[in-house]
DORO-472609 format. One record per residue: x, y, z of N, C-alpha, C in turn. Coordinates in steps of 0.2 Angstrom, whole numbers, plus 5000, padded with zeros to 4 digits. Example, Ala and Ser with C-alpha at 12.3 -4.5 7.8 and 13.67 -1.06 7.14 Angstrom:
// DORO-472609
     nX     nY     nZ    caX    caY    caZ     cX     cY     cZ
   5066   4972   5039   5062   4978   5039   5066   4984   5039
   5064   4989   5035   5068   4995   5036   5064   5000   5039
END
This chain:
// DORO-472609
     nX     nY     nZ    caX    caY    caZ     cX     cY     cZ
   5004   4994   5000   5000   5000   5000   5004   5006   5000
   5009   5006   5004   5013   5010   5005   5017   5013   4997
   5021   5007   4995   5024   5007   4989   5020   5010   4981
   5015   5009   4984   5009   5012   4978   5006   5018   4981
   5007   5021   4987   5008   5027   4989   5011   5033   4988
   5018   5028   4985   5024   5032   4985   5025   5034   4978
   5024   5028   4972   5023   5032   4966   5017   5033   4963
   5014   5035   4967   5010   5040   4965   5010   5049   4965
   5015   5051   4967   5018   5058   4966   5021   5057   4957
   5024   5051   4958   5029   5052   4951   5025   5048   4944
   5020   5048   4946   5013   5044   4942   5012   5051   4939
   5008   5056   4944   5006   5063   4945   5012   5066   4939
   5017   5068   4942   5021   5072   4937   5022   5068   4931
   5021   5062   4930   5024   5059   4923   5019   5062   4917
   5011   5063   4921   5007   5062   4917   5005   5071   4916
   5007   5076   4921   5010   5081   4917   5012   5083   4914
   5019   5081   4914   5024   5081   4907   5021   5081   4903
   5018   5074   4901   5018   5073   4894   5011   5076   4893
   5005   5078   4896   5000   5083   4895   5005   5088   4894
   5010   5092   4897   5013   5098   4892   5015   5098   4888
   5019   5092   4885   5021   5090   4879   5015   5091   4875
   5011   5086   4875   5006   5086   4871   5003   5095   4869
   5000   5098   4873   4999   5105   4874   5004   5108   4869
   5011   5108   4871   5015   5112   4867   5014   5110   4857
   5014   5105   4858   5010   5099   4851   5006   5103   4847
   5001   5106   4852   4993   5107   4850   4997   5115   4846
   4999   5117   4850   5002   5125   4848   5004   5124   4844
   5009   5122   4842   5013   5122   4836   5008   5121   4830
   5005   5115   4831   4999   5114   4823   4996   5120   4823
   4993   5123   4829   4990   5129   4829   4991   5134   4824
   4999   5135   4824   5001   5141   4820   4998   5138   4813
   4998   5132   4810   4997   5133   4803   4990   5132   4801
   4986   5132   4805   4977   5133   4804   4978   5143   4804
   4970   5143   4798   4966   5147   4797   4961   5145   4798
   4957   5151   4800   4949   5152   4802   4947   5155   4796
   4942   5152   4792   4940   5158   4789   4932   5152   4788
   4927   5161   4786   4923   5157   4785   4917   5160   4778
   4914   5155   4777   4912   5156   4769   4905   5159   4769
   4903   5162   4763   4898   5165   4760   4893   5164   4766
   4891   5157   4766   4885   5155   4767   4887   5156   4778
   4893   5157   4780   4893   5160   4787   4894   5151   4791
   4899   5148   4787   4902   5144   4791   4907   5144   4791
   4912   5140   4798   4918   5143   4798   4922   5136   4799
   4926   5138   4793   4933   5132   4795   4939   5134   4794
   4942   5127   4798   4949   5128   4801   4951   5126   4794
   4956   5129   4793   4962   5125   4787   4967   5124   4790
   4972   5121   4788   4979   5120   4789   4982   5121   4783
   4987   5127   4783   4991   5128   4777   4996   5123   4776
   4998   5123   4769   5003   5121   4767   5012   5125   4770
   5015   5118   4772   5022   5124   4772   5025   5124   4764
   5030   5130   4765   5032   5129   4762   5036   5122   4757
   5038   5119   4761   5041   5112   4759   5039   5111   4756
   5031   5109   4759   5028   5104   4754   5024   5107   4747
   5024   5114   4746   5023   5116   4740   5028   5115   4737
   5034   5115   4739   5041   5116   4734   5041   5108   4731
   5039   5103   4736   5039   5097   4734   5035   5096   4730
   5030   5096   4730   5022   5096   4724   5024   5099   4717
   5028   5106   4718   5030   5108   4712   5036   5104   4709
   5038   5101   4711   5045   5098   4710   5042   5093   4704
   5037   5090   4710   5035   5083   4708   5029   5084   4700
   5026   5088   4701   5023   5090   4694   5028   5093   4688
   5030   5097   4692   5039   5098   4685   5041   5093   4680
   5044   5089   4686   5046   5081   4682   5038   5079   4679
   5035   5076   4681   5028   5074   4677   5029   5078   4668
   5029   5086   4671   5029   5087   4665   5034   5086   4660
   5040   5087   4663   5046   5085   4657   5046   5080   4654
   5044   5073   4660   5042   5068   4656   5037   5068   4651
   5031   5072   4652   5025   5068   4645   5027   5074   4639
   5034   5078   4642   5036   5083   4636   5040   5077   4632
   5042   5075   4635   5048   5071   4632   5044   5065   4628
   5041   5060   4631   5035   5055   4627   5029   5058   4621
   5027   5065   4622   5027   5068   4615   5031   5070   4611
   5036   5070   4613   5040   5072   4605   5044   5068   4602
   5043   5061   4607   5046   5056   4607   5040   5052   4600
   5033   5051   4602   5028   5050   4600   5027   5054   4592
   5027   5060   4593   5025   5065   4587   5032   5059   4580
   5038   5061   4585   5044   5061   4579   5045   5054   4576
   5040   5049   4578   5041   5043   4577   5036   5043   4572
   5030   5046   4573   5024   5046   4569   5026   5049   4562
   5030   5054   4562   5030   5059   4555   5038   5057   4553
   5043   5051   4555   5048   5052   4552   5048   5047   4547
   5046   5044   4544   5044   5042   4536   5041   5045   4533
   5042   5052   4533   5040   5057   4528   5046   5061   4528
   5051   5061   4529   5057   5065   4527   5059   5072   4530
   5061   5075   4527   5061   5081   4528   5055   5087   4531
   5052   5085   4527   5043   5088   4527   5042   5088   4534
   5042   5078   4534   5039   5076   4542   5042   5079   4548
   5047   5079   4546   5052   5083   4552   5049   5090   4554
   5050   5094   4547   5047   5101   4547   5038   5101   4554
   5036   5096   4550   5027   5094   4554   5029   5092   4560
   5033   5086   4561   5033   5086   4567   5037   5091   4575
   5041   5094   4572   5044   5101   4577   5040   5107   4577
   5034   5107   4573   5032   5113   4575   5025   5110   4577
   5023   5103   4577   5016   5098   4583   5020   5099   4590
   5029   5097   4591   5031   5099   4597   5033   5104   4600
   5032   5107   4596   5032   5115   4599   5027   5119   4604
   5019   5116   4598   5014   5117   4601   5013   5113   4607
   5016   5106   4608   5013   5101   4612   5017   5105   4620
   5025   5109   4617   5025   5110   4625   5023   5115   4627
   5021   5119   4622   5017   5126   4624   5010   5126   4628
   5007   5122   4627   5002   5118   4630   5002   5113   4638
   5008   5111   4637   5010   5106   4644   5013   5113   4649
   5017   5117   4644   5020   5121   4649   5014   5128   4652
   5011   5127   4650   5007   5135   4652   5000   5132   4655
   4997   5128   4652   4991   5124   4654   4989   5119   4658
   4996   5115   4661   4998   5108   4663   4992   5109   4672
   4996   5116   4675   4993   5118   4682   4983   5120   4683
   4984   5123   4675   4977   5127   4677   4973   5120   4674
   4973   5116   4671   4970   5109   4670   4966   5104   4676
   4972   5105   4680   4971   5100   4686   4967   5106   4690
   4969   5112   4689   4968   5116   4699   4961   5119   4695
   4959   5118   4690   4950   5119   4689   4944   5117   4689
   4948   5110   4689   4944   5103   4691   4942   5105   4699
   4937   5097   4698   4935   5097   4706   4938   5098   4712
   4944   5092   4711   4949   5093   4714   4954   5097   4718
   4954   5103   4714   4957   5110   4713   4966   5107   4716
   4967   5102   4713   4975   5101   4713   4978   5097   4709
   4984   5097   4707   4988   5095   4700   4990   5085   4706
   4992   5081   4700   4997   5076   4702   4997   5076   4711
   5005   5081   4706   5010   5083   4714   5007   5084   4720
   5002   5091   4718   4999   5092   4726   4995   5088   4728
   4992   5083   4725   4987   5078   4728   4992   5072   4730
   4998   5071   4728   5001   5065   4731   5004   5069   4738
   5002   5076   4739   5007   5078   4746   5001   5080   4749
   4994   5077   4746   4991   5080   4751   4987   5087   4752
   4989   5091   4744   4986   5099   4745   4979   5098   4740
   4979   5107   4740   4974   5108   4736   4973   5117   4736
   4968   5119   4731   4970   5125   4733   4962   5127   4735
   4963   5134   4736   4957   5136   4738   4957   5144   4740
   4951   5147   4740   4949   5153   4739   4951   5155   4746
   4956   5162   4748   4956   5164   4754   4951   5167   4758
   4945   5171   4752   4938   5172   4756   4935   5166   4759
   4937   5161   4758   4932   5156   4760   4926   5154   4754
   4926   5157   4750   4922   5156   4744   4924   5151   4738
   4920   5150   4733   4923   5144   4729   4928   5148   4726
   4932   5143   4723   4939   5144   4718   4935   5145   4711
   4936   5150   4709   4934   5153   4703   4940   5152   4697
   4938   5152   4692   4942   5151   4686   4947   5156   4683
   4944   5162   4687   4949   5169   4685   4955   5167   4692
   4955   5166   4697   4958   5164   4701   4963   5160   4699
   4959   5155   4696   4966   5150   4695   4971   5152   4687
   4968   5155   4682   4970   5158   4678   4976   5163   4681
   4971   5167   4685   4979   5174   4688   4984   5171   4691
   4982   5165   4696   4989   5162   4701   4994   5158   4696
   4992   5156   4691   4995   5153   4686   4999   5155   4680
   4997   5160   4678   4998   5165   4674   5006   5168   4676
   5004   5171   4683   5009   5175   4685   5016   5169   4688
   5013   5163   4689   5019   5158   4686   5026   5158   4683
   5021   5160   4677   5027   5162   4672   5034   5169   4672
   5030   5171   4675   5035   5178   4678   5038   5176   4682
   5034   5171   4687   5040   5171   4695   5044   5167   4693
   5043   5159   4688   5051   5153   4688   5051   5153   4679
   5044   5151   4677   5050   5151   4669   5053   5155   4666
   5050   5163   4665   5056   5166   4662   5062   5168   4665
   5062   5168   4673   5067   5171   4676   5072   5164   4675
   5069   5158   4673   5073   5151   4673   5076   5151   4663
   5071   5154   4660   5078   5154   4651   5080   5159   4652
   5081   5166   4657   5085   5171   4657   5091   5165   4660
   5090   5160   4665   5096   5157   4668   5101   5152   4661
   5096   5150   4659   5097   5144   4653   5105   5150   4647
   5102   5154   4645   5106   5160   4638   5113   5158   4642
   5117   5157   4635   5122   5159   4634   5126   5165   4637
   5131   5165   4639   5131   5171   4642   5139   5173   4636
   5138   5176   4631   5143   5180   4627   5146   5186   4627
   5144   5191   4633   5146   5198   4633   5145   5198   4638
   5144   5205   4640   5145   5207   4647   5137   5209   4649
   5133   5211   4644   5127   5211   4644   5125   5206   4647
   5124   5203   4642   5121   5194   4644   5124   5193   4651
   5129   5193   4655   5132   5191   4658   5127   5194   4666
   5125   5202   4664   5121   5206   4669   5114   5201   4668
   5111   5199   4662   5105   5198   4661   5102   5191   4664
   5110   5187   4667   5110   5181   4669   5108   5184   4678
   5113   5189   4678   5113   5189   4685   5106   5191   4686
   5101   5197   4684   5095   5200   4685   5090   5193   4686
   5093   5188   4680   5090   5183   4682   5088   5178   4688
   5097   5177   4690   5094   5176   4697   5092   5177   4703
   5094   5184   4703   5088   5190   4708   5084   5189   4708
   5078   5189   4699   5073   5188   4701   5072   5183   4704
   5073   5177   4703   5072   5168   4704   5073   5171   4713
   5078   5173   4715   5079   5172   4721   5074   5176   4725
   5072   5182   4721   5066   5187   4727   5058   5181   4725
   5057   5179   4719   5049   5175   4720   5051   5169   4725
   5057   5164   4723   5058   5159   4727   5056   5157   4734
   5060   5163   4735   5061   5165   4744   5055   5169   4747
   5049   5170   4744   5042   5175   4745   5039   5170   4750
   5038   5165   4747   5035   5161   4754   5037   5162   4759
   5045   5162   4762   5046   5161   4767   5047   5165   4771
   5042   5171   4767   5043   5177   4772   5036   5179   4774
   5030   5174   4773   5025   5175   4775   5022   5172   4778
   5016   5171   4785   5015   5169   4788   5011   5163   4784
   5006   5164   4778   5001   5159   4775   5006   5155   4769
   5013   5158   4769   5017   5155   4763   5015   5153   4756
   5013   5163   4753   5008   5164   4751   5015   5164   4743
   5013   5163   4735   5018   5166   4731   5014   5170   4730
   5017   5173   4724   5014   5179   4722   5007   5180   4719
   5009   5175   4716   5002   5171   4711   4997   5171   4715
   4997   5170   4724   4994   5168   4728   4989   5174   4728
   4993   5179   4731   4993   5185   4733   4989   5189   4728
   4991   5189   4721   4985   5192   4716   4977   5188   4716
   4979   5183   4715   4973   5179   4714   4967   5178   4720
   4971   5179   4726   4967   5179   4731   4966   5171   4734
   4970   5167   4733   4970   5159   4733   4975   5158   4738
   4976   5151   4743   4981   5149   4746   4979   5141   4746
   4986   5138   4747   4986   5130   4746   4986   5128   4753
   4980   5124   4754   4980   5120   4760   4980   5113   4760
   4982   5111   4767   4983   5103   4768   4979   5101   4770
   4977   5095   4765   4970   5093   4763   4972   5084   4764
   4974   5080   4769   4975   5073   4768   4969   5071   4765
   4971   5064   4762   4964   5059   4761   4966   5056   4769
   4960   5054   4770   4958   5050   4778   4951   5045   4777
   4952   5039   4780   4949   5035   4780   4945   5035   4787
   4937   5037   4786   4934   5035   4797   4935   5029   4796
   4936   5028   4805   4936   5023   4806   4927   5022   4810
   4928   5016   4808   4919   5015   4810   4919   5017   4820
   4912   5019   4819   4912   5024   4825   4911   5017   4832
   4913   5018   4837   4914   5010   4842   4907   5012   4844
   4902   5018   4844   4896   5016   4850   4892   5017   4843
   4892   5015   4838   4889   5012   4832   4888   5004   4831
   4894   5002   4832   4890   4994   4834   4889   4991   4839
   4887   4985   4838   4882   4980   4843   4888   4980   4851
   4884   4984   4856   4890   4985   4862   4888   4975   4865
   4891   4974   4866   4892   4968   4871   4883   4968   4877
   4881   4965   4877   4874   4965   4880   4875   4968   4890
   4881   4964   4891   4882   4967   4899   4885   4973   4899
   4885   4978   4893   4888   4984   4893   4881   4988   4895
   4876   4988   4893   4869   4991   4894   4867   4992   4901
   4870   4988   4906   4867   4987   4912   4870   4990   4916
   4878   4996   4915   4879   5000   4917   4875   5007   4920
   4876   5009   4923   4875   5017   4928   4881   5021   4930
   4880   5025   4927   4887   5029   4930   4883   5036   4930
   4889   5039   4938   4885   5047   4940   4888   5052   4936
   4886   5057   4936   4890   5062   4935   4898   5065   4938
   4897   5061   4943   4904   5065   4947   4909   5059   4944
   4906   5053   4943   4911   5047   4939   4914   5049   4932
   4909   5052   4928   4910   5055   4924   4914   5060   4923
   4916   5064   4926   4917   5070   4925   4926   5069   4929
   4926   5065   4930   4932   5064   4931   4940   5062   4926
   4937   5062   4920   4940   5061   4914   4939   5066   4909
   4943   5071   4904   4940   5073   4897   4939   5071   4892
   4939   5075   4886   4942   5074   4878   4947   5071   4877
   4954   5071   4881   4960   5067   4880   4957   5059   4881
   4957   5058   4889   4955   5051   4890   4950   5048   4885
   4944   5054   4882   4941   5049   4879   4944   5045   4872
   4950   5048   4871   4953   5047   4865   4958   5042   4866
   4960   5040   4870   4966   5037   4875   4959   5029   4876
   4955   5032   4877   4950   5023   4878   4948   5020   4872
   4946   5027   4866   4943   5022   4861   4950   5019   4859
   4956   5022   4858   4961   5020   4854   4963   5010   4858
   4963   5011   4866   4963   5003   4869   4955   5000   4866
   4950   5001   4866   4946   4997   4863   4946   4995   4857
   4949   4999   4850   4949   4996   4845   4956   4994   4844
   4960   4994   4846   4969   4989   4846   4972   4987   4851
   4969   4987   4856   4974   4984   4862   4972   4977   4864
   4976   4975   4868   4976   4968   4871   4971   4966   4876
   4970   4959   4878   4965   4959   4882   4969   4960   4888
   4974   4959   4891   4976   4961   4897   4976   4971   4897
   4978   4973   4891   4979   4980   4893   4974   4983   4897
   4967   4981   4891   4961   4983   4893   4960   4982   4902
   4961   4975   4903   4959   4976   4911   4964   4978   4915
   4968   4981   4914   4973   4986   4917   4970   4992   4915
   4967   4993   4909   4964   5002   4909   4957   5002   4915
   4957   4994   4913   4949   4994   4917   4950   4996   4924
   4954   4994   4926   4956   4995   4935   4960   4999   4936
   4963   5006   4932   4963   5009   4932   4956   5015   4935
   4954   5014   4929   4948   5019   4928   4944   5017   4936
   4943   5011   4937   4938   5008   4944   4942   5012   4949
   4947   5013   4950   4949   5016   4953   4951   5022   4956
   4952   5025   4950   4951   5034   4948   4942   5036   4951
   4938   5033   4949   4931   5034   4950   4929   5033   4957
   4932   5028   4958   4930   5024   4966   4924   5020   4964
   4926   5015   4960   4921   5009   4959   4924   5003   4962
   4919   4999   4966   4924   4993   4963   4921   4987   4959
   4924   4982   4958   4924   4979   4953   4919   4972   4956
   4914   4971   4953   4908   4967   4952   4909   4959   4953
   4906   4955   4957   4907   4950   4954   4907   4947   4948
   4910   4944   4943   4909   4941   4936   4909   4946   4932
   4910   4951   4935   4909   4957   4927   4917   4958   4924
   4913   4959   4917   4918   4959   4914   4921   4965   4911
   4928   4967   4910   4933   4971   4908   4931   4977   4903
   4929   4972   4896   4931   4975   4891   4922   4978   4891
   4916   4976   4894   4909   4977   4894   4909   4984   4898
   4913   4983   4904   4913   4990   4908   4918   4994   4905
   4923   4996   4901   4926   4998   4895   4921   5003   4889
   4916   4997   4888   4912   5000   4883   4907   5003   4885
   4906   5003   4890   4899   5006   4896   4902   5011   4896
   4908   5013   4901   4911   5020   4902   4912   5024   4896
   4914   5021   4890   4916   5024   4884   4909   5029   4881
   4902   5025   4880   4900   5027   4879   4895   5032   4885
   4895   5033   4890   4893   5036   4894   4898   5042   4894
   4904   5042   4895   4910   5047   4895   4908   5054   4889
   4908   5049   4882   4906   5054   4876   4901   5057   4877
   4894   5053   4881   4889   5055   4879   4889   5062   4886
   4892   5062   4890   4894   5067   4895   4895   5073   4893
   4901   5072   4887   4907   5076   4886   4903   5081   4881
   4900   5076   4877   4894   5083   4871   4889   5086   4874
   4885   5082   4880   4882   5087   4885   4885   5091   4885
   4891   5093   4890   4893   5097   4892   4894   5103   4886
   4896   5100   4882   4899   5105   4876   4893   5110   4873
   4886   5105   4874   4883   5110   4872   4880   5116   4875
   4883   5117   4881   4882   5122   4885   4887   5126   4887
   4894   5125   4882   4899   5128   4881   4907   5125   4886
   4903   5120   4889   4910   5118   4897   4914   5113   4891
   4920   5116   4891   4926   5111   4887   4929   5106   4891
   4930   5099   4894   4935   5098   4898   4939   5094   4893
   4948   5097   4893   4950   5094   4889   4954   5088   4893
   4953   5087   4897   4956   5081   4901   4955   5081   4907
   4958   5075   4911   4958   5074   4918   4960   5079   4923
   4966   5083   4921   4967   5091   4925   4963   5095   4925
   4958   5097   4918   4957   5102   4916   4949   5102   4921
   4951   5108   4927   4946   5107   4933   4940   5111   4930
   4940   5116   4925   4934   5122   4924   4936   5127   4928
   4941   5128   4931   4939   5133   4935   4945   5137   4938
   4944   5145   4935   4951   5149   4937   4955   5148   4943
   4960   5148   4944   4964   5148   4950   4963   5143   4954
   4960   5139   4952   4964   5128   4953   4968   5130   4952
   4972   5123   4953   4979   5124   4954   4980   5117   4948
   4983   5120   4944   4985   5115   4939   4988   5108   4940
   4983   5101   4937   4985   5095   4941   4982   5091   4945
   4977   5096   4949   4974   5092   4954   4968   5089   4954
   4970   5082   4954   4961   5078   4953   4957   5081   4955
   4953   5081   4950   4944   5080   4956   4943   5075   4962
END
């Protein structure tokens, strides 16, 4: 008794730590959410894009494009070179057109679709979207793409030229400066906005695919789960955290862990443990009463996001209920 006395101050502190780690966690994602909310006056959080992961997205559509530059002209010059001279003439100015077309229309193809993102962003995850919170309009994605051309490709064949004079030789440097002042624009804004962004009025958000998992008080609970009672004061001795902490042992854990989370919890509340009853049935009793607690509360504004979090100014942080 004693011994289980004793670590419990360092039970207490461990479990504060990692509630400020986590905390500190939550702050950080913080910074890359936007609130914005749309015509119709609802409001969502977004998560932007970092920079990274745009430069990656762009990388990765880049190459896409070089490659189907390359497989068409590869395709064109096979097609037309058993016509001679002629065909060569036809086929270099079909691949003229063909990169003219990849190069300038590759971005606005994909980001006007439903999807509003190319390849690239969609393998990393983005998408673009109006900063009012409004739909993404086709003038939008024409401006942000348009101005493309100014920020990387022409400043990138100013890079490509020959440099034969002295002139040229300036004309290379202007070229880097440019490249270097659009490149570096994101990293000097809070939304990691390019310029394109900033005319258009658009920013790239982080949009993962995610699969729900099926909801656990959606199916069939175990029959000796029903024949639970739990008070208010039982309840309320856990938040939001915990509830996330039990469905995760319900859908993946072991059966010994569960009855170690079980007698846990029995013990936290001041229950004891039943004859014949079982583990993982008072598990999904709790579970489901816990939630159903928790959105009560919410609806009348009371957030508790875990087991410290008392409600109430100048508690002293930490202390059970």
């Amino acid at each position: 008794m004693m011994a289980k006395a004793a670590t419990a101050p360092d039970t207490r502190r461990e479990a504060l730590k990692r509630r400020d780690i986590r905390l500190k966690e939550q702050a950080r994602r913080a910074k890359r959410v936007r609130a914005l909310v749309t015509p119709e006056g609802a409001a969502l959080n977004l998560k932007i894009a970092t920079a990274s992961e745009r430069a990656g997205a762009f990388l990765l559509d880049f190459a896409l494009q070089i490659m189907l530059i390359i497989a068409s002209v590869f395709v064109i010059a096979w097609m037309f070179s058993s016509m001679g001279f002629q065909g060569w003439a036809v086929a270099g100015s079909l691949s003229a057109v063909i990169v003219f077309l990849l190069r300038n229309f590759y971005f606005i193809f994909f980001e006007i679709g439903r999807k509003a993102a190319t390849p690239g962003k969609r393998a990393l995850g983005l998408r673009v979207a109006a900063r009012n919170g409004g739909r993404l309009t086709a003038n939008a994605v024409l401006a942000r793409n348009f101005m493309r051309e100014l920020e990387v490709f022409l400043p990138l064949s100013l890079l490509l030229m020959t440099v034969e004079d002295e002139v040229s030789a300036w004309i290379r440097l202007m070229g880097i400066a440019w490249t270097a002042v659009f490149v570096l624009f994101p990293l000097f804004n809070r939304d990691k906005l390019r310029v394109g962004d900033l005319i258009a009025g658009t920013i790239v958000i982080h949009a993962p695919k995610t699969r729900l998992k099926k909801d656990i008080t959606s199916a069939a609970p175990l029959a000796a789960a029903t024949a639970y009672n739990f008070t208010a004061a039982e309840l309320d001795a856990y938040g939001i955290h915990e509830l996330h902490v039990l469905e995760d042992v319900l859908r993946q854990s072991t059966r010994e862990i569960k009855s170690r989370v079980a007698e846990r919890i029995r013990d936290k509340i001041g229950r004891e443990k039943a004859a014949g009853e079982e583990d993982l049935a008072f598990l999904e009793a709790y579970y489901a009463a816990l939630r159903a607690r928790l959105e009560q509360r919410m609806l009348f504004g009371e957030r508790k996001e875990d087991k410290f979090d008392t409600g109430r100014k100048g508690s002293p942080e930490g202390k059970t209920p």
